[in-house]
C-alpha positions as CSV (number, residue, x, y, z in Angstrom):
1,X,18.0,-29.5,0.9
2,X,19.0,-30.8,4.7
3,X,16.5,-30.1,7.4
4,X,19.8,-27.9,8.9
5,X,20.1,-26.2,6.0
6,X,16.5,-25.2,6.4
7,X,16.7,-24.4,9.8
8,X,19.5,-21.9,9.3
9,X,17.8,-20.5,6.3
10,X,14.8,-20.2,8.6
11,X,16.8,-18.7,11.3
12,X,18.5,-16.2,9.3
13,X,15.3,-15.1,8.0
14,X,14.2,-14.2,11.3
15,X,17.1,-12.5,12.7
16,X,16.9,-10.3,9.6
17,X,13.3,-9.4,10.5
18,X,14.2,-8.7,14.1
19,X,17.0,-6.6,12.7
20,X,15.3,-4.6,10.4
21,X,11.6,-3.9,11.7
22,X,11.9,-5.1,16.0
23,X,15.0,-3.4,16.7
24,X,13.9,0.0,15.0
25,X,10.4,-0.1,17.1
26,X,12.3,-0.6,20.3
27,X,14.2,2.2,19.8
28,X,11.6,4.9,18.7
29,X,9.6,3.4,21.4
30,X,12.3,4.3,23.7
31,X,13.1,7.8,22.0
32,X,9.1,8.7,22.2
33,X,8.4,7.6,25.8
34,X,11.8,9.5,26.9
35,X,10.5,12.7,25.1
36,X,7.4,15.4,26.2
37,X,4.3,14.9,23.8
38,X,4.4,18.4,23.5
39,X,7.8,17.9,21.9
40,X,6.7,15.6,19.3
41,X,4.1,17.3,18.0
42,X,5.2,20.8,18.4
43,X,8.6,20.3,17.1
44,X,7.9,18.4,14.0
45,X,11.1,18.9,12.4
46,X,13.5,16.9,15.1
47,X,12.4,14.1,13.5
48,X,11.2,13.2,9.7
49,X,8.7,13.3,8.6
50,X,7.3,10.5,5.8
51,X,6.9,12.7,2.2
52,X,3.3,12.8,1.4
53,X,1.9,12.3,-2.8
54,X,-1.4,11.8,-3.6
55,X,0.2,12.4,-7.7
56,X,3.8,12.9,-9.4
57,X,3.6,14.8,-12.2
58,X,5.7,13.7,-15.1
59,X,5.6,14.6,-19.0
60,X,5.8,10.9,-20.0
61,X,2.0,9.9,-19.6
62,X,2.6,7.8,-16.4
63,X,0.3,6.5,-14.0
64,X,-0.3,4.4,-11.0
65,X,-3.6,2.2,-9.9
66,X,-4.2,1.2,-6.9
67,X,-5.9,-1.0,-4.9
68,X,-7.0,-0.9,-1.4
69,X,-8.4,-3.3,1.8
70,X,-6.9,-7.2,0.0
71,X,-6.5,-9.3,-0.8
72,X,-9.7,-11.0,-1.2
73,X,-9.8,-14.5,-2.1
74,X,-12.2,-13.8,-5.4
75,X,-11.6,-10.0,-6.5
76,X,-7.9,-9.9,-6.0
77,X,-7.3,-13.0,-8.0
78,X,-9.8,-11.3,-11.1
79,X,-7.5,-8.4,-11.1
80,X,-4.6,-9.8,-11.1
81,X,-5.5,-12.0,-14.3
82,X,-6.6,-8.3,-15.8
83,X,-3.2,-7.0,-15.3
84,X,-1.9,-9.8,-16.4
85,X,-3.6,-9.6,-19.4
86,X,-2.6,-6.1,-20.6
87,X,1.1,-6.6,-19.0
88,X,0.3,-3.7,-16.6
89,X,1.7,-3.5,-12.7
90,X,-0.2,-1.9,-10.2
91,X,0.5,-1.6,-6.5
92,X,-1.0,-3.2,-3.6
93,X,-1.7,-2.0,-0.2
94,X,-2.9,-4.8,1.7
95,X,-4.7,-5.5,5.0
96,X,-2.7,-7.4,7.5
97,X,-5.8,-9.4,8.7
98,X,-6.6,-10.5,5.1
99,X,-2.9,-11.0,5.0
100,X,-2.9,-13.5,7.2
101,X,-6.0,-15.0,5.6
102,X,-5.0,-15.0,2.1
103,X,-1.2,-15.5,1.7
104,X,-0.8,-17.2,-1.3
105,X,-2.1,-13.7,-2.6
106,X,0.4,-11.9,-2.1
107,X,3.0,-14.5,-3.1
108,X,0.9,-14.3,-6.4
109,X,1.2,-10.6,-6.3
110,X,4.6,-9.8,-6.3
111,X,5.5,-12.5,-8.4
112,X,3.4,-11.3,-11.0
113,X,5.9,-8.0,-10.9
114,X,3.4,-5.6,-8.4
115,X,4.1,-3.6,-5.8
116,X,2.8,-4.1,-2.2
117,X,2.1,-1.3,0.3
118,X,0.5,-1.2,3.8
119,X,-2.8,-0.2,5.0
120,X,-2.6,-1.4,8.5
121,X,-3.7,-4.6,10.3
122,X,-7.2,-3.7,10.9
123,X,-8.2,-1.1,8.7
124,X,-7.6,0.8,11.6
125,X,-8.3,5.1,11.0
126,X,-4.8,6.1,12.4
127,X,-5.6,9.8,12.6
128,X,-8.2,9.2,15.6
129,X,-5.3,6.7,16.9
130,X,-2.9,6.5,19.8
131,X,1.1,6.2,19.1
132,X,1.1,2.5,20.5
133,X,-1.3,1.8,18.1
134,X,-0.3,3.4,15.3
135,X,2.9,1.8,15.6
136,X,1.1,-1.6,16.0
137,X,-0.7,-1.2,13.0
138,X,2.0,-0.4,10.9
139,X,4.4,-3.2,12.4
140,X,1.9,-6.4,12.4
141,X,1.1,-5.8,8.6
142,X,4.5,-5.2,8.2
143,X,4.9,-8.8,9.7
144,X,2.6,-10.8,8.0
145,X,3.7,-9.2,4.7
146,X,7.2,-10.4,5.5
147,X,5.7,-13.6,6.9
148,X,3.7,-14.2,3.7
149,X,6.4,-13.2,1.3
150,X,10.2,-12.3,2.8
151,X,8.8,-8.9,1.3
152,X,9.0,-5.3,3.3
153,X,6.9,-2.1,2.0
154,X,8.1,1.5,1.7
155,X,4.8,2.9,1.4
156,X,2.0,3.4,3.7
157,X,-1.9,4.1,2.9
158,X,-3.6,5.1,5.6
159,X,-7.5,4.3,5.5
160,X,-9.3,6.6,4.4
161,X,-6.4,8.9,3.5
162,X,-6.5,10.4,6.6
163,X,-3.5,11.7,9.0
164,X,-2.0,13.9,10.9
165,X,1.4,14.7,12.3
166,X,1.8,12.2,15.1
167,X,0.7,9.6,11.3
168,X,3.5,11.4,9.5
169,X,5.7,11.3,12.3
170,X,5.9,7.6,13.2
171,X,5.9,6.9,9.6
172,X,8.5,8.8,8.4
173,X,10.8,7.3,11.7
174,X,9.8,3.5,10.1
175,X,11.0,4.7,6.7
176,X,7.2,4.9,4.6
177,X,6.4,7.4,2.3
178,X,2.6,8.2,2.7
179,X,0.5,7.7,-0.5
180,X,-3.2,9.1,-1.1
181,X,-4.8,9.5,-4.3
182,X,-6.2,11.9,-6.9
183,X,-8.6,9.9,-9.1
184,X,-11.4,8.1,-6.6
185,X,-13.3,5.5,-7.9
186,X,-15.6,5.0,-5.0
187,X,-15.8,1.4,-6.3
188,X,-15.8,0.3,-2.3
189,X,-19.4,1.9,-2.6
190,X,-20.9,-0.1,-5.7
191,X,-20.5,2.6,-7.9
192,X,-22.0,1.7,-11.0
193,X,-19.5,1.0,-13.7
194,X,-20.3,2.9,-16.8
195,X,-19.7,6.2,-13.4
196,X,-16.5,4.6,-12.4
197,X,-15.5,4.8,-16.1
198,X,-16.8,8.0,-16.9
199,X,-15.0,9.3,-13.7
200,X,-11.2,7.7,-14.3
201,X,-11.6,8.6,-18.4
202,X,-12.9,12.1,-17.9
203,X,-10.2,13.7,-15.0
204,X,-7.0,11.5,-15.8
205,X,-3.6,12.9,-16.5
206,X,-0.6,12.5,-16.3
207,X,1.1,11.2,-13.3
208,X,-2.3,10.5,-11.5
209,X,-2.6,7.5,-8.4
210,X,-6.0,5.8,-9.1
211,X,-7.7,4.6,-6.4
212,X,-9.9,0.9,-6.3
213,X,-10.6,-1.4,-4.2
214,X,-9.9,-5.3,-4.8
215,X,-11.5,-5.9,-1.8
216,X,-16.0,-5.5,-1.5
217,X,-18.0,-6.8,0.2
218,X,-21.0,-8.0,-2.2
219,X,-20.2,-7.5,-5.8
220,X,-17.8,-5.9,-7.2
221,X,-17.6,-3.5,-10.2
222,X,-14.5,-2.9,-10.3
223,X,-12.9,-5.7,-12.7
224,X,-15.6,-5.0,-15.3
225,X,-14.4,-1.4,-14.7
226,X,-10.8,-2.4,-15.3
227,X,-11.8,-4.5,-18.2
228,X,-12.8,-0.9,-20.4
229,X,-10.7,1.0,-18.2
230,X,-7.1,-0.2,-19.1
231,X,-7.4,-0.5,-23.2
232,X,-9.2,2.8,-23.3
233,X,-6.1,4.4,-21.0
234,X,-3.8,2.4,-23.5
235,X,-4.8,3.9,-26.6
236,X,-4.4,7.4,-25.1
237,X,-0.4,6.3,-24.4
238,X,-0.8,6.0,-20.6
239,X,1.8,3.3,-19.3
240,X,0.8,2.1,-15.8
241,X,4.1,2.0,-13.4
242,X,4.0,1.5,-10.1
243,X,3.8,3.9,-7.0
244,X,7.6,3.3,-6.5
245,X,8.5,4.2,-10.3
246,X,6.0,6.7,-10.4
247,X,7.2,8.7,-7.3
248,X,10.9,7.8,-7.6
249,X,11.7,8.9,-11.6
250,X,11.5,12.0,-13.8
């Protein structure tokens, strides 16, 4: 390949960004700052609002695990040679910080056939947020994913699962759907395993989201859970899907 062949490549890849994540901030940017913060919040319904699921209920034995705060350069990689091993997808949503850190990761991720999602830049609690930085945490993980991958997500995770309107109102306008959780693992807390187990095998059903962490700090329990987790889930005819196909099919 010429170097001007890259260089266009390179180019168009860029203008394509611009075009599909800079110009859209400019202009809600421009909408919000031109409109009463009264109007925003009070009048929810000018603008839309990003659809909420913490489950989709289906009659097919469906579900989705998750995994929050990566990638982490020792965890993430021991998952993902789990779900490789059982043939199962799961879905992402990544850090933009550890983004930036561990790119290879999420090359390796959606390779592998997962799905990516974002949970902002720096772990950032949007509900106790302002709109700029809302928006910036959204956008820069939104960058670095691109950066790292050519890859944009659809969904959004914020930490802790918490949000309110002005959350559901800037997503929505940047085209996420917000996804929580039903099953938590509380792996991020060393959990023991044989309770993380317990937990997922006692309350799962159909058309659950399962929530873990791939990345702890210390050790982890979570790919020992996974390990007895996923054949156990197997033989009760649970397919794992991703968020996308979980929340987009019947």
């Amino acid at each position: 390949m010429t170097v001007d062949k890259l260089i266009k490549g390179k180019a168009k890849r860029i203008l394509c960004f611009i075009l599909s994540f800079i110009l859209p901030i400019y202009m809600i940017n421009f909408v919000f700052a031109n409109s009463p913060e009264e109007f925003i919040i009070t009048d929810a319904r000018t603008y839309s609002e990003a659809d909420i699921y913490k489950n989709h209920e289906n009659s097919s034995k469906k579900i989705a695990i998750t995994f929050d705060d990566g990638p982490h350069p020792q965890y993430t990689a021991q998952i993902l040679d789990i779900l490789k091993k059982y043939n199962i997808p799961a879905t992402f949503f990544v850090v933009g910080t550890n983004v930036v850190r561990y790119p290879e990761l999420i090359t390796r991720e959606i390779d592998e056939g997962h799905e990516i999602g974002n949970h902002t830049y720096n772990h950032a609690y949007l509900k106790n947020e302002r709109r700029g930085t809302i928006l910036n945490e959204i956008i820069d993980t939104e960058r670095a994913i691109f950066e790292a991958a050519d890859y944009r997500p659809k969904h959004l995770r914020p930490p802790g699962g918490m949000y309110n309107k002005e959350v559901c109102l800037l997503a929505g306008r940047l085209d996420y759907d917000i996804i929580i959780w039903d099953i938590d693992t509380r792996d991020w807390a060393k959990t023991p395993t044989d309770k993380i187990v317990n937990n997922v095998l006692t309350n799962v059903k159909s058309g659950d989201i399962i929530l873990f962490h791939d990345f702890i700090c210390g050790k982890s329990p979570t790919p020992e859970a996974l390990e007895q987790i996923i054949p156990k889930l197997l033989e009760q005819g649970y397919s794992f899907v991703t968020v996308s196909e979980l929340i987009y099919t019947n």
